[in-house]
PAGU-122495 format. One record per residue (C-alpha): y, x, z. Coordinates in Angstrom, 2 decimals, decimal comma. Each point is the difference from the previous one (the first is absolute). Last residue first. Layout:
% residues N
         Y         X         Z
         Y         X         Z
...
***
This chain:
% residues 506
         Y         X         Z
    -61,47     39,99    -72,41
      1,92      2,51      1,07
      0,17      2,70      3,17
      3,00      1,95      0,59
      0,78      3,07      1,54
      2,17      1,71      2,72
      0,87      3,24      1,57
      0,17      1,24      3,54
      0,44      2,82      2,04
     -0,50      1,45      2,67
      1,21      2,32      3,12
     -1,05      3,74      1,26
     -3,30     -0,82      1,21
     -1,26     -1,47     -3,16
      0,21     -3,57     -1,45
     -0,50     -1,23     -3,30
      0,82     -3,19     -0,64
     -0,52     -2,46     -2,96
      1,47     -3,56     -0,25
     -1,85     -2,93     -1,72
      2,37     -2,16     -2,08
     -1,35     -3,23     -1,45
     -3,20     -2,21     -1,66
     -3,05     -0,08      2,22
     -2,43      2,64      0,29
     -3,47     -0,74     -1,22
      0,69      2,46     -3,05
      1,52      2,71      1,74
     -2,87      2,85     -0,12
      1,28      2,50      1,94
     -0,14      3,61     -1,63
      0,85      2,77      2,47
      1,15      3,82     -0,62
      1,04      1,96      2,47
      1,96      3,77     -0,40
      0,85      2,61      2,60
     -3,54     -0,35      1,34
     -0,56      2,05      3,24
      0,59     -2,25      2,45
     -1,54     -2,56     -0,95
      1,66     -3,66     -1,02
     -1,06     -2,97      1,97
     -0,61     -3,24     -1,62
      1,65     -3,22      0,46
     -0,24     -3,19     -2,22
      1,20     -3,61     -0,58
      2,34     -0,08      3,79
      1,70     -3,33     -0,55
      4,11      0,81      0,77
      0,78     -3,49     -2,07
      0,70      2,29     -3,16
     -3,31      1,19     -0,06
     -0,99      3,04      1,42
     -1,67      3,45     -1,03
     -0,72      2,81      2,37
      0,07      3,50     -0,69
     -0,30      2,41      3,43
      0,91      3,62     -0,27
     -1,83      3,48      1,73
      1,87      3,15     -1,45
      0,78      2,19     -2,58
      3,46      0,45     -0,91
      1,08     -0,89     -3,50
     -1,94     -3,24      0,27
     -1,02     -2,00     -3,03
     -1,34     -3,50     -0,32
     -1,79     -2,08     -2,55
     -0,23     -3,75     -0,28
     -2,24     -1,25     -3,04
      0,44     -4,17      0,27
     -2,75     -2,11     -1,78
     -0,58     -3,15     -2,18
      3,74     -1,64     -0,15
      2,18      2,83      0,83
      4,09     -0,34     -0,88
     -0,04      3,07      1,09
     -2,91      2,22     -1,70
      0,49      2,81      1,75
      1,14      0,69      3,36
      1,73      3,38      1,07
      0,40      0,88      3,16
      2,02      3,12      0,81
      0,33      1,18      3,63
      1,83      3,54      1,22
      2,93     -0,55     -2,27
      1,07     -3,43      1,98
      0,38      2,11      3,07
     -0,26     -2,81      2,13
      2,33     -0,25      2,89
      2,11     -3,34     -1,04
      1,93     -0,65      3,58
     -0,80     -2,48      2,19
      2,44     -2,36      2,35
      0,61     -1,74     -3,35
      3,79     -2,03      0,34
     -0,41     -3,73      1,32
     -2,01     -2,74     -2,46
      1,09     -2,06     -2,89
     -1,27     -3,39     -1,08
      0,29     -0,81     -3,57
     -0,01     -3,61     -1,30
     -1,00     -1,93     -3,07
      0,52     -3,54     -0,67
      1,23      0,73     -3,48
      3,29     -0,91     -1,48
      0,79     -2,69     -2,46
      1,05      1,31     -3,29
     -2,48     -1,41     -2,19
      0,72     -0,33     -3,64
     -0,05     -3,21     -1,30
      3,68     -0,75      0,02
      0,30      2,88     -2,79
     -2,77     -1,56     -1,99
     -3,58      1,27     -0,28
     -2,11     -1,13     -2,85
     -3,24     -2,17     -0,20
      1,80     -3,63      0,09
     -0,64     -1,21      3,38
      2,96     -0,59      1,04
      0,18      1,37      3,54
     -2,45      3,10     -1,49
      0,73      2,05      3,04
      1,10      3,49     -0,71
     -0,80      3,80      1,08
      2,18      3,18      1,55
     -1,11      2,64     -1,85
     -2,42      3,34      0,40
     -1,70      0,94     -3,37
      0,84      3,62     -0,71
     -0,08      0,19      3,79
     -3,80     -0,15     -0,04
     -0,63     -0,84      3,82
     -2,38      2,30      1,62
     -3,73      0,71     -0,56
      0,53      3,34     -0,64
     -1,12      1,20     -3,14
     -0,11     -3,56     -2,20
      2,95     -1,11      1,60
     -0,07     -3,58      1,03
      1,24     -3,09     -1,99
      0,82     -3,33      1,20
      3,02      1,50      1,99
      3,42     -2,30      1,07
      3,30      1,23      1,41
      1,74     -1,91      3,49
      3,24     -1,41      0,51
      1,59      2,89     -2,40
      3,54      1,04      1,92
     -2,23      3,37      1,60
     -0,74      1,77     -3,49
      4,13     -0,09     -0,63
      1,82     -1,45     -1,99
      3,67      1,63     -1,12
      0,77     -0,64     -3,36
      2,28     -3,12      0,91
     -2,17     -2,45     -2,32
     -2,91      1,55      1,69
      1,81     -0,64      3,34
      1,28     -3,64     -0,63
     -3,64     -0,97     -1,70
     -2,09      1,60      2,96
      2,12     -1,80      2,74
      0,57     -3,27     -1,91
     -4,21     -0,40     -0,35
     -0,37      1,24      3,53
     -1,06     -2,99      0,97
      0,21     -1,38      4,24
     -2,54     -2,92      0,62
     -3,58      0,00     -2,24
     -1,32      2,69      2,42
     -3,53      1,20     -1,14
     -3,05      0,61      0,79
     -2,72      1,31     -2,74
     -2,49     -1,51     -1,76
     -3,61      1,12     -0,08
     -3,37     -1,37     -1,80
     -3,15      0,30      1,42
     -3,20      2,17     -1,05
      1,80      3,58      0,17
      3,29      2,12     -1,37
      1,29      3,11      1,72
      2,94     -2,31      1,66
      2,88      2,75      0,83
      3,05     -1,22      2,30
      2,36      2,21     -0,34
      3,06      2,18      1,68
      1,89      1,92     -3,09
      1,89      2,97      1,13
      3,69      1,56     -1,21
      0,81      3,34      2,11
      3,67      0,18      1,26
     -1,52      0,34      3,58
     -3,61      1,17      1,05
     -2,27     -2,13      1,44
     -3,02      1,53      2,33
     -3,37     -1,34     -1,16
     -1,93     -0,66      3,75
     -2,77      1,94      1,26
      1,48      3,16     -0,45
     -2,46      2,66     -1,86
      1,57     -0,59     -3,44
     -0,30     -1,79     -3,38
     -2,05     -3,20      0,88
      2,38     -1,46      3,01
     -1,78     -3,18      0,84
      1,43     -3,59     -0,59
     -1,25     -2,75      2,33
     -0,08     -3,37     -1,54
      1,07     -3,26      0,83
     -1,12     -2,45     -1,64
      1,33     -4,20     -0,60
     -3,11     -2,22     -0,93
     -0,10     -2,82     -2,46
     -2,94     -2,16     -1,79
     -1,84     -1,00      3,19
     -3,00      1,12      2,53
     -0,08      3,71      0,91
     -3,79      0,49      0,86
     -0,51      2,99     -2,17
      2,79      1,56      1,49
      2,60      1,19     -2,60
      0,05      3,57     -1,01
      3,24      2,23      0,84
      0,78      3,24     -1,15
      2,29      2,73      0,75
      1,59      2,97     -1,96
      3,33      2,16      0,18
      0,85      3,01     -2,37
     -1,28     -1,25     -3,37
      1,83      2,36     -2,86
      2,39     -1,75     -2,58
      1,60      2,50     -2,76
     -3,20      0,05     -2,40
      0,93     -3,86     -0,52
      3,65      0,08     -0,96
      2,74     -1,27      1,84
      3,46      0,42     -1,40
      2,57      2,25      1,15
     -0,23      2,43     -2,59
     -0,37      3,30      1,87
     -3,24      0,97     -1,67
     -2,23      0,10      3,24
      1,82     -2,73      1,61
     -2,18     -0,24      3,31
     -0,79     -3,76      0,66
     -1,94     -0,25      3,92
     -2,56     -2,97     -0,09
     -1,13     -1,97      3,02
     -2,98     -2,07      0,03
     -1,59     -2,97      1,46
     -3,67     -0,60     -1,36
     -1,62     -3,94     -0,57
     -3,58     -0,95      0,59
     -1,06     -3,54     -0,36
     -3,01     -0,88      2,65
      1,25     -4,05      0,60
      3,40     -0,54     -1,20
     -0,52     -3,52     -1,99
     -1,38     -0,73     -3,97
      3,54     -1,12     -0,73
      1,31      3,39      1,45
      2,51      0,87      2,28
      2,00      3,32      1,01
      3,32      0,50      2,53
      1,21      3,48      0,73
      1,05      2,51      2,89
     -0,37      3,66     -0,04
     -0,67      2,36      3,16
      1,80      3,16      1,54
      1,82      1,72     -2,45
      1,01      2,92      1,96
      4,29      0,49      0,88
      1,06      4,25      0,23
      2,36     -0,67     -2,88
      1,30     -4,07      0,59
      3,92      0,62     -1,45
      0,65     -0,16     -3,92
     -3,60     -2,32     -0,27
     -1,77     -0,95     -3,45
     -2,36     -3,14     -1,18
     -1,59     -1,00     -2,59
     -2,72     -2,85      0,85
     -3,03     -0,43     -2,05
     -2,15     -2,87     -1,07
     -3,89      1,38     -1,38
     -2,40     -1,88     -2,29
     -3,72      0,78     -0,84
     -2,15     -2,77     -1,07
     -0,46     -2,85      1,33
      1,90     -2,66     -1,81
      3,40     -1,52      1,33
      3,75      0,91      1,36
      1,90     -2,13      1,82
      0,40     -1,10      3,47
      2,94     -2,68      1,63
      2,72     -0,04      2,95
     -0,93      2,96      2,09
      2,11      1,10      2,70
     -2,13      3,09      1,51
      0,06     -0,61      4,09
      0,85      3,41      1,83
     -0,14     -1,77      2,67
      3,33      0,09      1,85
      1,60      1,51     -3,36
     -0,86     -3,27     -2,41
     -0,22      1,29     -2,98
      1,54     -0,53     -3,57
     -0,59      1,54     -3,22
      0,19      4,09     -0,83
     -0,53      1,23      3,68
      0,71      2,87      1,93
     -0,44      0,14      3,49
      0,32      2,94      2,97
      3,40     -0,63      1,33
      1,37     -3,27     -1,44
      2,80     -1,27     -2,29
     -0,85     -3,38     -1,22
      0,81     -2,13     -2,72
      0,75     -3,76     -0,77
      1,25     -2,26     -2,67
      2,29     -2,69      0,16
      1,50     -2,53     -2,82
      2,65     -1,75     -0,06
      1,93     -2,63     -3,22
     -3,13     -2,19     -0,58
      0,92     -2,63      2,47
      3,57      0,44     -0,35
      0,53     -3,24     -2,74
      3,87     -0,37     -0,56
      0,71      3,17      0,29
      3,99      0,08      0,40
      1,85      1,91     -2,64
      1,27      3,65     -0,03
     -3,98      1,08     -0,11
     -3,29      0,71      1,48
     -2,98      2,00      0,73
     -1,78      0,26      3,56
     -2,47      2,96      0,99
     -1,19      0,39      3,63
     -1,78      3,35      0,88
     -1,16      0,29      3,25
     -0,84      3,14      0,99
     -2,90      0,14      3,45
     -0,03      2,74      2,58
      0,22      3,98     -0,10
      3,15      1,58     -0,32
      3,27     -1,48      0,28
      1,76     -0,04     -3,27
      2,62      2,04     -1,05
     -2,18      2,93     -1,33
     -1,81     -2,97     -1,87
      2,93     -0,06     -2,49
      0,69     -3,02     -1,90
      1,08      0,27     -3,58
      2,50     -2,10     -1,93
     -0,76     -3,33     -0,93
     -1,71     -0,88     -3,48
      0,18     -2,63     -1,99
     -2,49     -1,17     -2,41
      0,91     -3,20     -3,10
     -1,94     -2,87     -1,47
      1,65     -2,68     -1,66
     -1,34     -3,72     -0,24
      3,87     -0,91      0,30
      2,28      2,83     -0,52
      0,68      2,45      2,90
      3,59      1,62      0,20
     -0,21      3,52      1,14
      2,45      1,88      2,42
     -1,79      3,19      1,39
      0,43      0,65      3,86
     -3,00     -1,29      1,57
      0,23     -0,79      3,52
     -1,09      1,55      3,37
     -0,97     -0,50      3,06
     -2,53      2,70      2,03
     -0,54      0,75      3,62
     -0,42     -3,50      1,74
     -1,96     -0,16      3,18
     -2,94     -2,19      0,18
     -0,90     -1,26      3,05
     -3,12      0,69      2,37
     -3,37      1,78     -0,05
     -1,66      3,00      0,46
      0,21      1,37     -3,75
      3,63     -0,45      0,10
      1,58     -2,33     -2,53
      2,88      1,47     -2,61
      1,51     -2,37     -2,29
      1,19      0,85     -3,36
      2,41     -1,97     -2,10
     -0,21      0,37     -3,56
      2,94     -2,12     -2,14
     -0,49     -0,61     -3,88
      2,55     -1,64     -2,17
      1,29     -2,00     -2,78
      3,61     -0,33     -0,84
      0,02     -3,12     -2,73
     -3,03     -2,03      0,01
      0,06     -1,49     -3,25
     -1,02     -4,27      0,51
     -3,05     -1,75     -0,18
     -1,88      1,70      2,71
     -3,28      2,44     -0,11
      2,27      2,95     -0,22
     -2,78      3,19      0,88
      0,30      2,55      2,23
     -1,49      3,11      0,15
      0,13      1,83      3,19
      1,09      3,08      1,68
     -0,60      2,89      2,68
      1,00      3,84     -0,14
     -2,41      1,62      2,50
      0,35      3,33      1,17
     -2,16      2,32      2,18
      1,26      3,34      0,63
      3,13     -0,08     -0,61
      1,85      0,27      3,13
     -2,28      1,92      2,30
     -3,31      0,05      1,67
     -1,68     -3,42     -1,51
     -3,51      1,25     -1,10
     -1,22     -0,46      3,77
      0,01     -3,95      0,10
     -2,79     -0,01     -2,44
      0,39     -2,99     -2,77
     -1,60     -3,28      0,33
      0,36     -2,19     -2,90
      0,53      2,55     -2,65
      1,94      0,40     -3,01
      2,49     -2,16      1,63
      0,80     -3,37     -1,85
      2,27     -0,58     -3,06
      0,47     -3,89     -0,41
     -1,71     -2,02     -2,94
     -2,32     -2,20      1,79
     -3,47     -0,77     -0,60
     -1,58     -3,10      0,92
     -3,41      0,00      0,38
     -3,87     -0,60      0,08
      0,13     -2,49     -2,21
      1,01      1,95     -3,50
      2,77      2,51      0,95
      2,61     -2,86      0,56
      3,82      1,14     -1,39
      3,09      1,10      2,08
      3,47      0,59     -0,38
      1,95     -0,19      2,94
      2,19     -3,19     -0,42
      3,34     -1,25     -0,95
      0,60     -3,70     -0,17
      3,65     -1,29     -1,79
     -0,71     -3,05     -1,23
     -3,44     -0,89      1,75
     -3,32      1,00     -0,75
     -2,93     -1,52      2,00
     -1,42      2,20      2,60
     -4,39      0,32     -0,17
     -1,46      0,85      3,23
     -1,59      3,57      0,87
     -3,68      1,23     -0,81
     -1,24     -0,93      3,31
     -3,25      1,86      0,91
     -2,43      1,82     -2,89
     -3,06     -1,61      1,96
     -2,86      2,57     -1,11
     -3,62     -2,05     -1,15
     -2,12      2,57     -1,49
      1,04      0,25     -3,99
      0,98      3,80      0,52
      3,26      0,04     -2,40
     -0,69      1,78     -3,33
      1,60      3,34     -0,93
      0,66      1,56     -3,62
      1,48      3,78     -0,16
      2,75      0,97     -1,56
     -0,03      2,65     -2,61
      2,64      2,54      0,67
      3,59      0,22     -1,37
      1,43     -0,70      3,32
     -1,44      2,61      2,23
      3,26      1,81      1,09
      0,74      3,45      0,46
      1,70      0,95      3,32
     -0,99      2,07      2,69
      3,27      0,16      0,79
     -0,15     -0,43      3,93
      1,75     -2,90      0,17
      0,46     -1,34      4,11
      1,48     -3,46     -1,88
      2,54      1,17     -2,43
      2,24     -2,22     -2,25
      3,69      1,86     -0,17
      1,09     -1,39     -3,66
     -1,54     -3,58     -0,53
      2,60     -1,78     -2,00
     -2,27      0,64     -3,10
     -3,53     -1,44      1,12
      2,25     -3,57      2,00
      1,43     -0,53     -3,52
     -3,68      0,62     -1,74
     -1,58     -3,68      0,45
      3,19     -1,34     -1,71
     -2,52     -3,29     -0,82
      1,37     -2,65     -2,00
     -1,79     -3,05     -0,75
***
């Protein structure tokens, strides 16, 4: 069979959607092995089989296991995109296509893509049409052929602001289709004010759209989201969204939300580890009582690197939103929606040289830095499904299915940052701690300071008062009995605070 899986790759010329260059890729890397949770998940309709005819053109498309059919069309990098980033012509582009795939006896001569987009307000009522067009290049298709077109870019600036994108996606040729079943597909997104989301959601509720879990054992594991703005400076990172289960249920298991800020140190544009810093944290443990294997969280994310309460985002600045599991007693998978890949998205844009951080559905930690506690970059990948079971990853194993992961942003801070970050330093040694935590504190000016230790789920663990006339406190907590996670330091003094984290290991 032939496959011209690189035509759509080298037609691409103009490809951007919101790119910020921050742009190595993560290829090379070892991938990761997943297992699906084994608690009972109904898939949904997988899609009727269409007999071939002789001349039957369809969207290519090949069954991810049982839990789904993936098809080969290039979707948005996210599903729900913040209205605010579109403030001009160019800002956010999206250059849609498809693979096709001759499934009929006969060459298809003239084969085609066509994009229509349909615009639905978020209140209701019909669509209005804002997008039709074809694919220019003239390709004959040879049966059992594979082949990707492209159609030339659409521009958001012409759009109409917030509401719902329909994206419908129908391939073709000079001769009739004699079997149109499998000819259209449609895929949704959404422009709204204060949400952005990798998979689907439902904007009334802010309902995750979760189609299957994977992941497996209990030890440490962490998804992340990458994710940049051109136009939100002055926006707080309000809360973060996700899906978890476990074959052993939900009951007591303790997961962090974080937020990451990437500062390219070297000026290589690739992520290393010493170049991530924590700047948002939250934490959220499961009720003891909490009957069943799933639970959807929201958790609260507080500012950790200032004296506002919420992190303030700054634009043109690459973050990672995540979901951290510190390990425990049951095992954890992870939510995710098994509807729009970004398998075509990622492989048209490396191909391209020009993918971005933000295209990758979601990036994949087993191992934590030794010093920090955060994700080891070095090790960072997207990660595969044995479909085959055969012990090695195949290029249709790997898992580009976004996600269920959602930010929810907040109005401009009210507060400014008033700490005098010279006047406070904390230092905290060891961190990772396992037995005991040394925290010590220095004041440049003299005067009367609080410490107080929480958890990451705002628990008060300790408070003691600092004199007056001690420039310098030194306090040992013994850490053992403390559960597995990030416990936040803050000093406060009457001129402001500050904070600085640790982590606790088992």
């Amino acid at each position: 069979m032939t496959k011209n899986l690189l035509f759509m790759a080298l037609v691409l010329v103009t490809f951007q959607i919101n790119a910020q260059h921050f742009g190595k890729h993560i290829m090379q890397r070892p991938l990761q092995k997943n297992v699906m949770l084994s608690a009972p998940l109904n898939p949904g309709d997988q899609g009727a089989q269409v007999l071939a005819k002789d001349y039957d053109n369809s969207i290519y498309s090949l069954a991810y296991g049982s839990s789904a059919t993936e098809r080969y069309v290039i979707n948005p990098n996210f599903s729900a995109k913040l209205a605010t980033e579109v403030q001009g012509p160019g800002d956010v582009e999206f250059l849609s296509g498809a693979y096709m795939k001759n499934i009929g006896n006969l060459t298809l001569t003239g084969v085609k893509v066509n994009t229509v987009i349909n615009y639905y307000p978020l209140t209701g009522g019909a669509a209005t049409k804002i997008f039709d067009k074809t694919s220019t290049d003239k390709v004959d298709l040879e049966k059992d052929s594979i082949v990707g077109l492209t159609v030339e870019p659409f521009d958001f600036n012409d759009g109409k602001g917030a509401g719902r994108y329909a994206f419908t996606y129908t391939v073709g040729q000079d001769s009739a289709d004699q079997a149109k079943g499998d000819n259209t597909y449609t895929s949704n997104m959404y422009m709204l004010t204060k949400i952005m989301s990798k998979g689907r959601i439902n904007p009334s509720n802010k309902g995750l759209q979760i189609t299957q879990y994977w992941g497996g054992g209990t030890a440490y594991r962490e998804t992340l989201m990458p994710f940049s703005t051109k136009h939100a400076k002055g926006l707080t990172i309000d809360s973060l969204f996700a899906g978890i289960a476990s074959n052993e249920g939900v009951a007591e298991m303790y997961v962090e939300g974080r937020i990451y800020k990437w500062e390219d140190i070297n000026n290589d544009q690739d992520v290393t580890t010493d170049e991530i810093s924590l700047v948002a944290l939250g934490a959220y443990e499961v009720p003891a009582g909490t009957a069943g294997n799933f639970i959807n969280v929201r958790i609260g994310l507080e500012n950790i690197v200032g004296s506002s309460p919420k992190f303030e985002i700054e634009d043109n600045v690459l973050y990672f939103a995540s979901l951290m599991y510190p390990g425990g007693a049951k095992s954890i998978f992870n939510a995710y929606d098994m509807v729009p890949s970004a398998r075509m998205l990622v492989t048209v844009k490396d191909a391209a040289g020009n993918l971005e951080f933000e295209d990758y559905p979601y990036l994949s930690s087993r191992t934590q830095d030794a010093a920090t506690g955060n994700p080891d970059f070095s090790s960072v990948s997207l990660f595969y499904v044995d479909l085959n079971s055969d012990g090695s990853a195949q290029d249709e194993e790997v898992f580009y299915f976004p996600a269920a992961m959602a930010l929810e942003f907040g109005g401009a801070v009210a507060t400014k940052d008033v700490t005098n970050k010279n006047d406070i330093r904390i230092s905290i040694n060891p961190s990772p701690a396992r037995e005991q935590a040394t925290i010590k504190v220095a004041l440049d000016h003299i005067t009367s300071a609080n410490l107080e230790v929480y958890n990451a789920t705002g628990k008060l663990m300790s408070s003691e008062k600092i004199s007056d006339a001690q420039s310098e406190f030194t306090k040992v907590y013994p850490v053992q009995n403390w559960s597995a996670g990030t416990y936040i330091v803050k000093v406060s003094t009457d001129k402001g605070f500050m904070k600085k984290t640790f982590y606790v290991i088992k």
